[in-house]
Biopython code that builds the backbone (N, CA, C, O; Angstrom):
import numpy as np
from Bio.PDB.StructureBuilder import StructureBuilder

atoms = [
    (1, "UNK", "N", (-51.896, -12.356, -7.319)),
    (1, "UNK", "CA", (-52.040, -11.304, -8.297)),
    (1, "UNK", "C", (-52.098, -11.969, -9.672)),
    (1, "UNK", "O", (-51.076, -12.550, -10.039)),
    (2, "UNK", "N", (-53.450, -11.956, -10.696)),
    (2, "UNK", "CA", (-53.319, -12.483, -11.605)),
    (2, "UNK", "C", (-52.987, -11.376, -12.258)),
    (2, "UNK", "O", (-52.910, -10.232, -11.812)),
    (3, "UNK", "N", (-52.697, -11.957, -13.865)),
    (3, "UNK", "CA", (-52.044, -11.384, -14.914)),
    (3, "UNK", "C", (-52.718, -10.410, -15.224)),
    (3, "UNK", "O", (-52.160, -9.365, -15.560)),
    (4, "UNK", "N", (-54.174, -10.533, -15.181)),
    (4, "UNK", "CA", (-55.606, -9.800, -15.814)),
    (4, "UNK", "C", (-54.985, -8.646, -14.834)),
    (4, "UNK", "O", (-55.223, -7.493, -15.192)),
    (5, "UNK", "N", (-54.607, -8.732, -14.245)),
    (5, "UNK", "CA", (-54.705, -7.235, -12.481)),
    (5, "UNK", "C", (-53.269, -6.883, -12.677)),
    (5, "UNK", "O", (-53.117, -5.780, -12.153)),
    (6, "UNK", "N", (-52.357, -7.223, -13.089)),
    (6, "UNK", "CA", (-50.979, -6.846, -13.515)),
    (6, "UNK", "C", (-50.958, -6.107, -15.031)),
    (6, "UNK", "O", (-49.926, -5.457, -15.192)),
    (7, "UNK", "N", (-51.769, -6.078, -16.028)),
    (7, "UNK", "CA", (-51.903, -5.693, -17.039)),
    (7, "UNK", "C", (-52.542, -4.326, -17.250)),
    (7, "UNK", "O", (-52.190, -3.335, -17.890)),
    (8, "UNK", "N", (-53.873, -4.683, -16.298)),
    (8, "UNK", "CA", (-54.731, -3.858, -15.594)),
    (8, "UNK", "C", (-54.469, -2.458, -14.910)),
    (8, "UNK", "O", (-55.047, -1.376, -15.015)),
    (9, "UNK", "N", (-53.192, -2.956, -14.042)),
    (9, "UNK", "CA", (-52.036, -1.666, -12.987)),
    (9, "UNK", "C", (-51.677, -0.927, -14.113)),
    (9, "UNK", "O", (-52.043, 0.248, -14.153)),
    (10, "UNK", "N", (-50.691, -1.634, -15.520)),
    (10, "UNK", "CA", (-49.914, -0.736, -16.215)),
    (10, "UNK", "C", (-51.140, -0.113, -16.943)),
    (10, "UNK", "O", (-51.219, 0.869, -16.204)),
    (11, "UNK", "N", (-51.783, 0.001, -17.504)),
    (11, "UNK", "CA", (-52.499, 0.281, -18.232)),
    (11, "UNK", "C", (-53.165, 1.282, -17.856)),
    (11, "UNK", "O", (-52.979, 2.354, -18.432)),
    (12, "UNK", "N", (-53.974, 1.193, -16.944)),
    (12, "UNK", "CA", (-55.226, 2.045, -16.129)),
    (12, "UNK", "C", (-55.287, 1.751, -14.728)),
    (12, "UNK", "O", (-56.284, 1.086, -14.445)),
    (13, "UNK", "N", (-54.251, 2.142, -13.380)),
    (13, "UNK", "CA", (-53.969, 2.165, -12.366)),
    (13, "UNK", "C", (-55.038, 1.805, -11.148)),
    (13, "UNK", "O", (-55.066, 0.994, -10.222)),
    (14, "UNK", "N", (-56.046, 3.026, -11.741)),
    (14, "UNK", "CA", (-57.109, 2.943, -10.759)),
    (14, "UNK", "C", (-58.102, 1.931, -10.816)),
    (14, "UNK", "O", (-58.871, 1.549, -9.934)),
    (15, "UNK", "N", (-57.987, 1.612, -11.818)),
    (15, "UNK", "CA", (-59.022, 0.663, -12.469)),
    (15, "UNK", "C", (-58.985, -0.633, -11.802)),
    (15, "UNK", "O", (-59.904, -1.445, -11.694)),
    (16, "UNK", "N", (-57.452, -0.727, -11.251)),
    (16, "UNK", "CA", (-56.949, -2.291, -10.536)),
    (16, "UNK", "C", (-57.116, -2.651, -9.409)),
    (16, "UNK", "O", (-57.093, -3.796, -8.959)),
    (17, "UNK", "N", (-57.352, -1.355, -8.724)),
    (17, "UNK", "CA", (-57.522, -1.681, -7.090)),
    (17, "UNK", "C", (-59.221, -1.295, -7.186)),
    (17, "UNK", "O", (-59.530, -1.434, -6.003)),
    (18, "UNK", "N", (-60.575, -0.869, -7.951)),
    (18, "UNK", "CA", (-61.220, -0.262, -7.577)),
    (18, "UNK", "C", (-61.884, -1.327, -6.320)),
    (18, "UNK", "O", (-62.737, -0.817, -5.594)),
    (19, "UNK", "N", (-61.639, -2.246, -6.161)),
    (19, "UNK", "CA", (-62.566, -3.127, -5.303)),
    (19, "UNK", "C", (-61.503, -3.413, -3.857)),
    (19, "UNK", "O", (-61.828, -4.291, -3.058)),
    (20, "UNK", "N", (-60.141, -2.519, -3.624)),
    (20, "UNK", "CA", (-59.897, -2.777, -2.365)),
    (20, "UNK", "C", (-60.365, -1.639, -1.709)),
    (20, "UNK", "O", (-59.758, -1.655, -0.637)),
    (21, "UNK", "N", (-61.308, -0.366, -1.735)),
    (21, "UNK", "CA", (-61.620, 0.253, -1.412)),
    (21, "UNK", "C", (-61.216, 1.510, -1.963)),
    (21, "UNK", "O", (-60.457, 1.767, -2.898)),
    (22, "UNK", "N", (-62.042, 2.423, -1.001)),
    (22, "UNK", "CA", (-62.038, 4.259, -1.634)),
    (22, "UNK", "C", (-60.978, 5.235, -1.310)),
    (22, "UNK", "O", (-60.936, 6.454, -1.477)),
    (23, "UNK", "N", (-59.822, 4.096, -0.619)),
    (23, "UNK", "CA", (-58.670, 5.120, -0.099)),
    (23, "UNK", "C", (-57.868, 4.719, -0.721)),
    (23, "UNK", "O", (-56.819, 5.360, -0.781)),
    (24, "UNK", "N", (-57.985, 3.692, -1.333)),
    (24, "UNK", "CA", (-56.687, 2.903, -2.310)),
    (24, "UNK", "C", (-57.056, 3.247, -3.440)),
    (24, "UNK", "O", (-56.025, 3.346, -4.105)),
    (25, "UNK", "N", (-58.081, 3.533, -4.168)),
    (25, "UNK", "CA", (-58.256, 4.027, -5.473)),
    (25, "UNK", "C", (-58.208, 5.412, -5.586)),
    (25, "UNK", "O", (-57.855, 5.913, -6.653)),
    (26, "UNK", "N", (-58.558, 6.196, -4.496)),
    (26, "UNK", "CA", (-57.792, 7.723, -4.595)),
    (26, "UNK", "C", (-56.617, 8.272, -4.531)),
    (26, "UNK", "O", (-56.121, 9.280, -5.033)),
    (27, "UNK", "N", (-56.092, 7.111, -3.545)),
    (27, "UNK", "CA", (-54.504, 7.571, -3.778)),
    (27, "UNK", "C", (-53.978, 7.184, -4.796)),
    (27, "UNK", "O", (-53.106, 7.972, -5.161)),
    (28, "UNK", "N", (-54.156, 5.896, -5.766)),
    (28, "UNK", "CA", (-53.756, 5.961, -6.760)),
    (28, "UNK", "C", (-54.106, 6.581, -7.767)),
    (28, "UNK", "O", (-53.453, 6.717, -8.802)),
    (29, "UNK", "N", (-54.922, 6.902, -7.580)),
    (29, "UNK", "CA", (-55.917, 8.115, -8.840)),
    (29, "UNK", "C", (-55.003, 9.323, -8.402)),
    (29, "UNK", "O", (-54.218, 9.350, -9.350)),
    (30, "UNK", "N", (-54.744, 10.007, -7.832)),
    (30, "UNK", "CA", (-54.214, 10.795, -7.409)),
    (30, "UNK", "C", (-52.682, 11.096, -7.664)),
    (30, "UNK", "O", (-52.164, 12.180, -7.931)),
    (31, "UNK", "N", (-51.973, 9.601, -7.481)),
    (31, "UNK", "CA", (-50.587, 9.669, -8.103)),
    (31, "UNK", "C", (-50.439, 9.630, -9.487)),
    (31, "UNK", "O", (-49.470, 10.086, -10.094)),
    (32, "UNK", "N", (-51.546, 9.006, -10.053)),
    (32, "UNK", "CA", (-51.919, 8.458, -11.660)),
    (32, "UNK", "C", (-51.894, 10.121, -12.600)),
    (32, "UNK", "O", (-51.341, 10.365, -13.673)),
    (33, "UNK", "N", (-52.565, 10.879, -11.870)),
    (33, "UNK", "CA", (-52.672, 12.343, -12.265)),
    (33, "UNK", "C", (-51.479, 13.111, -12.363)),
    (33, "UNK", "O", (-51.224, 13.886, -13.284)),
    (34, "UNK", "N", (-50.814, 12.888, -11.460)),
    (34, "UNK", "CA", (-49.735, 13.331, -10.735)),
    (34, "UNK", "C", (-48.490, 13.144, -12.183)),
    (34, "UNK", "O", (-47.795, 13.941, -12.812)),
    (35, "UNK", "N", (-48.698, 11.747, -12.228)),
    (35, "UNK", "CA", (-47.391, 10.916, -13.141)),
    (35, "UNK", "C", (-48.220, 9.670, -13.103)),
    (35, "UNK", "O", (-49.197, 9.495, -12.376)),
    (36, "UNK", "N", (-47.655, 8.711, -14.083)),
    (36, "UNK", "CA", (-48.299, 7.686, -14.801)),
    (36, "UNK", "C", (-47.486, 6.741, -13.684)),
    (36, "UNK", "O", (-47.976, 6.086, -12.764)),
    (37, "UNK", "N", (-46.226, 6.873, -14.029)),
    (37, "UNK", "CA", (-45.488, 6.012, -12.989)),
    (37, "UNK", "C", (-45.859, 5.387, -11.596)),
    (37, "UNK", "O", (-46.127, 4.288, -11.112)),
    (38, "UNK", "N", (-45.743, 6.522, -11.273)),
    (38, "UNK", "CA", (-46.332, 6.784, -9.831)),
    (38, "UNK", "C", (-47.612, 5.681, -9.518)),
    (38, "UNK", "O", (-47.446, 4.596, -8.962)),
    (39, "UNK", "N", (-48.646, 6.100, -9.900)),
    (39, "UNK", "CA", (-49.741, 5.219, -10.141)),
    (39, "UNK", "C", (-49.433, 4.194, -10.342)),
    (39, "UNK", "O", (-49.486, 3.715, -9.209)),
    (40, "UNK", "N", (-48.994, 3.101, -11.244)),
    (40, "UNK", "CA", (-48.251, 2.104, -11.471)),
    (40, "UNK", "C", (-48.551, 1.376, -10.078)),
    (40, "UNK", "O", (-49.388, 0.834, -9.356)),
    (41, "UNK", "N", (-46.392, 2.033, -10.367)),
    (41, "UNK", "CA", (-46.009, 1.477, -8.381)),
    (41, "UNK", "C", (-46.795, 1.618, -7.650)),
    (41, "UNK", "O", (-46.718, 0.715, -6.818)),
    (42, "UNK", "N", (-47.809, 2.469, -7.389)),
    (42, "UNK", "CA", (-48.567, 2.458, -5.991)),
    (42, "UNK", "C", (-49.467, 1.060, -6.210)),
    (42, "UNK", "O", (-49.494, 0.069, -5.481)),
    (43, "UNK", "N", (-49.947, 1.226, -7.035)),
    (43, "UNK", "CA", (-51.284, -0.142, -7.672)),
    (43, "UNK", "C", (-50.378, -1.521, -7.436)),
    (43, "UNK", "O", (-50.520, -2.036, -6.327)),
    (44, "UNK", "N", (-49.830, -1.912, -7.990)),
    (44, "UNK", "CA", (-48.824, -2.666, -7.724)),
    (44, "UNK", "C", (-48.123, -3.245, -6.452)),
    (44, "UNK", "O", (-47.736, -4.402, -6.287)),
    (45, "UNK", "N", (-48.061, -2.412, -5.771)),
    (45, "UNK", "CA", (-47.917, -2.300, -4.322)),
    (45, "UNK", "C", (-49.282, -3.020, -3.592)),
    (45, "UNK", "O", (-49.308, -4.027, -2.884)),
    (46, "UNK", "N", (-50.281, -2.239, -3.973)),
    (46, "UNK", "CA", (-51.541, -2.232, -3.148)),
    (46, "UNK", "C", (-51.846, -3.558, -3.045)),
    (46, "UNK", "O", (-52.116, -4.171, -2.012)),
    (47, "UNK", "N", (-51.756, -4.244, -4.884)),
    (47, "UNK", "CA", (-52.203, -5.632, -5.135)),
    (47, "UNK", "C", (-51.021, -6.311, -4.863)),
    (47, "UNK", "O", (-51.149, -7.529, -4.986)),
    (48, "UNK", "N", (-49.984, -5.960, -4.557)),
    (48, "UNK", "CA", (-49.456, -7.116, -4.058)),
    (48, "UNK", "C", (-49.205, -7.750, -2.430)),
    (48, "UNK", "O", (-48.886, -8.886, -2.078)),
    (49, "UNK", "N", (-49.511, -6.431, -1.570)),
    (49, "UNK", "CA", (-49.343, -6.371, -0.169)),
    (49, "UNK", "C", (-51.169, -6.879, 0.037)),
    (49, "UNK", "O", (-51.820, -7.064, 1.065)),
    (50, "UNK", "N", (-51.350, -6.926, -0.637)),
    (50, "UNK", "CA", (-53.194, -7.962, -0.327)),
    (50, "UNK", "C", (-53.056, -9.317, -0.465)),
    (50, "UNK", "O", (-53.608, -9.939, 0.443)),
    (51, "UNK", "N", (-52.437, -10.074, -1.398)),
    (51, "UNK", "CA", (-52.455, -11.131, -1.713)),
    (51, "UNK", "C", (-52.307, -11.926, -0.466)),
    (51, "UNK", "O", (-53.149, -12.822, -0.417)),
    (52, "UNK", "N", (-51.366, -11.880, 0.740)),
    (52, "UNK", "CA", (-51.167, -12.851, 1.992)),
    (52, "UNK", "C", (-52.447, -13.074, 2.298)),
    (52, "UNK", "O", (-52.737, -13.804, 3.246)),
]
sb = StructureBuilder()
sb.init_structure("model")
sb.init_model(0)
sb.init_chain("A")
sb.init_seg("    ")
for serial, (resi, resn, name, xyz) in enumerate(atoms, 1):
    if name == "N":
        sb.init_residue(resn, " ", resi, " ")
    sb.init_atom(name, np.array(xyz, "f"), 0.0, 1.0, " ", f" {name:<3s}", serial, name[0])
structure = sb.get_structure()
């Protein structure tokens, strides 16, 4: 997870995962709407459970 994609999460959620696909950027789009937070942690999550 580079910094650029950690900066990326807080900032604009969806914006960070758009390239692990269309179910990971809706659900975070979705929590992002929801609450800012939310979105966050989920993005965060997403990019970090990819990295292995």
């Amino acid at each position: 997870m580079s910094v650029f994609r950690v900066i990326l999460a807080i900032l604009f959620p969806p914006l960070s995962v758009i390239d692990k696909g269309c179910g990971s950027f809706l659900i975070v789009l979705i929590l992002t709407l929801l609450g800012w937070i939310p979105g966050v942690i989920a993005s965060l999550i997403i990019l970090n459970k990819n990295q292995c």
